[in-house]
C-alpha positions as CSV (number, residue, x, y, z in Angstrom):
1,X,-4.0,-41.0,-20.3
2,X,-3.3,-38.4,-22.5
3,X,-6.1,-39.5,-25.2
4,X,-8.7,-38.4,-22.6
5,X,-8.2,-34.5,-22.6
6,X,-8.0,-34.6,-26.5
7,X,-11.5,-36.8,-26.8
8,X,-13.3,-34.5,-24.3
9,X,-12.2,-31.5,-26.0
10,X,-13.3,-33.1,-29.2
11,X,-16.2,-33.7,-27.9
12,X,-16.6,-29.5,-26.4
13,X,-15.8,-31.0,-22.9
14,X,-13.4,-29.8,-20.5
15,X,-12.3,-32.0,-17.1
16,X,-11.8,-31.3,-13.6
17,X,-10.4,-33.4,-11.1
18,X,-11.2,-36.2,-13.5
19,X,-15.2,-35.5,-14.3
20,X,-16.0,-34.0,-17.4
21,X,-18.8,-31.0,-17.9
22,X,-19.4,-28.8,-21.1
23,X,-17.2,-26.0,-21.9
24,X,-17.8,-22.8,-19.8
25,X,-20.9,-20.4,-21.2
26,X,-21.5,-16.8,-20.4
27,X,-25.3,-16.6,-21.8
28,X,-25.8,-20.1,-19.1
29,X,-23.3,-18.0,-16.6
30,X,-25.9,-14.7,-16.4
31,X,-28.5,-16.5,-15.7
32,X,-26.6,-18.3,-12.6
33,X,-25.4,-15.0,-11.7
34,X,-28.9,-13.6,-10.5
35,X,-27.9,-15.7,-7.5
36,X,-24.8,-13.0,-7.3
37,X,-26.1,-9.4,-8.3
38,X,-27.2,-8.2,-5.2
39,X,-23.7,-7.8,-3.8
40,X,-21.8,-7.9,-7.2
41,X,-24.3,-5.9,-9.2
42,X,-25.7,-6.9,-12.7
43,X,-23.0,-5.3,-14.2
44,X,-20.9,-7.3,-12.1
45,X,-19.1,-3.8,-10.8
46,X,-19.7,-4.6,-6.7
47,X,-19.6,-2.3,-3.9
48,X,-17.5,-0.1,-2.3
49,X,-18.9,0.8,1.0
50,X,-17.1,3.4,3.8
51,X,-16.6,1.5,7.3
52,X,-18.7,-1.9,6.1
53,X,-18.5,-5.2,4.0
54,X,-17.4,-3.7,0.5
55,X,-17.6,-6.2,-2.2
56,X,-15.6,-6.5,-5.4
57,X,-16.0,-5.8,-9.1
58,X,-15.7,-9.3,-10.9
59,X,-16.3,-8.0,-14.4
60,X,-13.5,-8.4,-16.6
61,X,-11.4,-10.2,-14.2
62,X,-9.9,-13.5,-15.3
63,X,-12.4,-16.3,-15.8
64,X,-10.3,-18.9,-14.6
65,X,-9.4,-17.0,-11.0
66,X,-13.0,-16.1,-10.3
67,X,-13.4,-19.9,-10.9
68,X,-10.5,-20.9,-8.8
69,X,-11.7,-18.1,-5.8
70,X,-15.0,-19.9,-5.9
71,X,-14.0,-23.6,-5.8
72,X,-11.4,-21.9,-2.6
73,X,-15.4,-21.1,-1.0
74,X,-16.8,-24.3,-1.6
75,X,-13.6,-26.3,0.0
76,X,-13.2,-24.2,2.5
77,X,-10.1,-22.6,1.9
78,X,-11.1,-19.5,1.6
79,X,-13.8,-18.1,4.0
80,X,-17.2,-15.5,4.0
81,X,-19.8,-15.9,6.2
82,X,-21.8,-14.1,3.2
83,X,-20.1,-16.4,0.2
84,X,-20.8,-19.7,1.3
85,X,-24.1,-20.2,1.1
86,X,-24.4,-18.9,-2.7
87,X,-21.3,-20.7,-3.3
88,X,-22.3,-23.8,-2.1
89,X,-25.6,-23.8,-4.2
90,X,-23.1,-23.9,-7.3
91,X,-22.0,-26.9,-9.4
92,X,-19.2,-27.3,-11.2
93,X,-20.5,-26.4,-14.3
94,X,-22.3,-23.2,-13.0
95,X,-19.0,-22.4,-11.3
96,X,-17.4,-22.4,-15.2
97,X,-20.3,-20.7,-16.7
98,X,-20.7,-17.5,-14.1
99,X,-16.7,-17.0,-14.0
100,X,-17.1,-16.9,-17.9
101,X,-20.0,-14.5,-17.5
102,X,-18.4,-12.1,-15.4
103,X,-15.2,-12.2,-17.5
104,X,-17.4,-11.3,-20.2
105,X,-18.1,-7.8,-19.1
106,X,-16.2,-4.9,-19.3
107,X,-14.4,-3.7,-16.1
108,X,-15.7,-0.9,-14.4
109,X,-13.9,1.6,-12.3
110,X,-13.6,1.4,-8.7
111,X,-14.5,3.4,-5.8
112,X,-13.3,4.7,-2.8
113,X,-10.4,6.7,-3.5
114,X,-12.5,10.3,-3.5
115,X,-11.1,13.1,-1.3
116,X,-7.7,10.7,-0.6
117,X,-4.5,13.7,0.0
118,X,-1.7,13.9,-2.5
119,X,0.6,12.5,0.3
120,X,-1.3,9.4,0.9
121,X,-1.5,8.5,-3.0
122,X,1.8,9.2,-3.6
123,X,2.8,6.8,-0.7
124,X,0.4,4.5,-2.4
125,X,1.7,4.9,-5.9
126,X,5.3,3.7,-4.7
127,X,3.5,0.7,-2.8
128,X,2.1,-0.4,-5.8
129,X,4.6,0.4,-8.5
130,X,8.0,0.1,-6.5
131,X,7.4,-1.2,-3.1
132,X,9.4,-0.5,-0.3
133,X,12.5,-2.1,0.0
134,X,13.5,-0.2,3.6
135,X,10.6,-2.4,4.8
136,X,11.3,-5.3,2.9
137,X,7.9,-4.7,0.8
138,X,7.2,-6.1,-2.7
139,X,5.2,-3.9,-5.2
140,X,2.1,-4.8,-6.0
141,X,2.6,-4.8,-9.9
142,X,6.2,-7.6,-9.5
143,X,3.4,-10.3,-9.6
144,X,0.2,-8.4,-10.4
145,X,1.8,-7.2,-13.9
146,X,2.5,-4.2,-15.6
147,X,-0.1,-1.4,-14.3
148,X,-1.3,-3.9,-12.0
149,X,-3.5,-5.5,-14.6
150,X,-3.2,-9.0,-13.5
151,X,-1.5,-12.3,-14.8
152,X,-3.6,-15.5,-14.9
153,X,-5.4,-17.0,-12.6
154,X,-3.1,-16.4,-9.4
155,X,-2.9,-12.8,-9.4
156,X,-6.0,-11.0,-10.2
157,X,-6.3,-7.5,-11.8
158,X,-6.3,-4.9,-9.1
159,X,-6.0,-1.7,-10.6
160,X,-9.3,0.0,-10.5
161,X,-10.6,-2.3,-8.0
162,X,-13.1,-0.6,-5.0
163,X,-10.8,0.6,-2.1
164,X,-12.7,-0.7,0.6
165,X,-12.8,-4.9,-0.7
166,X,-8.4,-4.1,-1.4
167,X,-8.1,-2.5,2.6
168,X,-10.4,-5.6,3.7
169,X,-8.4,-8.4,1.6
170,X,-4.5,-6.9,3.1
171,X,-6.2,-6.9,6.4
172,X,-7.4,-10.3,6.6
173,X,-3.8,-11.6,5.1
174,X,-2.2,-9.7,7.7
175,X,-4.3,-10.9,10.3
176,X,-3.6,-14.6,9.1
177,X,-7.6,-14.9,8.3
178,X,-7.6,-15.3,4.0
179,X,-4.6,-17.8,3.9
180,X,-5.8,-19.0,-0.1
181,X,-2.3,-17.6,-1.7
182,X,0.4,-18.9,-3.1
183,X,3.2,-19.6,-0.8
184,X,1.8,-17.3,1.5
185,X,3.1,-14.3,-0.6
186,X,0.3,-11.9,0.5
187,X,0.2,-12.2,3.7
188,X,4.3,-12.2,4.4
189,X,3.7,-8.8,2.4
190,X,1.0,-7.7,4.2
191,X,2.3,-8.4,7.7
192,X,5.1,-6.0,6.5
193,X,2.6,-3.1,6.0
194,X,1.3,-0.6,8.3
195,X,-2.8,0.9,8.8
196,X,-1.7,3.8,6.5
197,X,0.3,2.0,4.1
198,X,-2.9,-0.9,3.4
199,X,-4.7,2.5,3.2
200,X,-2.9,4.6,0.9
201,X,-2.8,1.7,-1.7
202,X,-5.6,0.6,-1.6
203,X,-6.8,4.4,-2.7
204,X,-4.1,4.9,-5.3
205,X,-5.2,1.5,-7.2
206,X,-9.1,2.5,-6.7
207,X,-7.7,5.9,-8.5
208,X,-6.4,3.9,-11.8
209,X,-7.8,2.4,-15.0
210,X,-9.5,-0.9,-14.6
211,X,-8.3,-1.8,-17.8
212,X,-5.1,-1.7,-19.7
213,X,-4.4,1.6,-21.0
């Protein structure tokens, strides 16, 4: 079993779930992603927008959790009324080539966090970097990484990340509707937060570097 992985990478395959496709290309993946840019922008930065549907910045987050957020659409495990029908237009090798793409780009900042008070960031600050142990809440950064830049493909990069798409991602955990997380880690954190603590860090990350300092 083990000589298959070694021939198809030989041969500039990869595999998944036994088939085999070509290695994931960003120049194939920009063209695929025409599908996405009018949500995610060209530059792959996204939306924030106040009160409505705010959607993220992909660029320059890691290719292999876009990729495993997007087969989570197509099975079903995660959920968008907006998402699944561009998902479900995707193959697997499209799905490899437009994660690759919008890893490619370089991170942009994120929005939302103008006119936020010095109370509420500060709140969200110790969220994010310490947690809050009187309420039995993780940080954000114990499995998001050091300045909340992200480790592989479980825990995304969320520094610098638009305000709104962080409120609207705590809120559905909470809620029990986005259930696609390990062990349920988010949402047994989430259901620990209040309204003004999902606010106040979602601002305070919006506020920082999208990229390591």
């Amino acid at each position: 079993m083990k000589k298959i992985p070694i021939l198809l990478a030989a041969l500039g395959l990869a595999s998944y779930s036994g088939l085999a496709f070509a290695e994931a290309d960003a120049e194939r993946g920009a063209a695929t992603a025409a599908i996405c840019m009018a949500c995610h922008q060209a530059d792959g930065s996204g939306m924030n927008i106040a009160g409505g549907e705010s959607w993220p910045r992909l660029a320059g987050l890691d290719a292999a959790y876009i990729s495993r957020q997007l087969h989570d659409y197509k099975s079903g495990a995660r959920s968008n009324a907006s998402m699944m029908p561009f998902v479900n237009m995707l193959n697997e090798q499209q799905i490899q080539d437009v994660a690759a793409y919008y890893a490619s780009l370089p991170a942009t900042q994120g929005k939302g966090s103008e006119g936020a008070d010095e109370a509420t960031l500060k709140r969200g600050q110790q969220l994010a970097e310490r947690g809050d142990w009187s309420d039995y809440i993780v940080s954000c950064k114990s499995c998001h990484g050091p300045d909340n830049q992200g480790a592989g493909d479980v825990f995304p990069g969320i520094s610098g990340q638009h305000a709104g798409y962080i409120k609207a991602q705590l809120q559905a955990w909470k809620a029990g509707a986005r259930k696609n997380d390990t062990q349920d880690l988010m949402g047994s954190i989430a259901r620990r937060m209040s309204e003004d603590d999902i606010h106040a860090v979602a601002v305070w990350l919006a506020s920082q570097n999208s990229v390591a300092k």
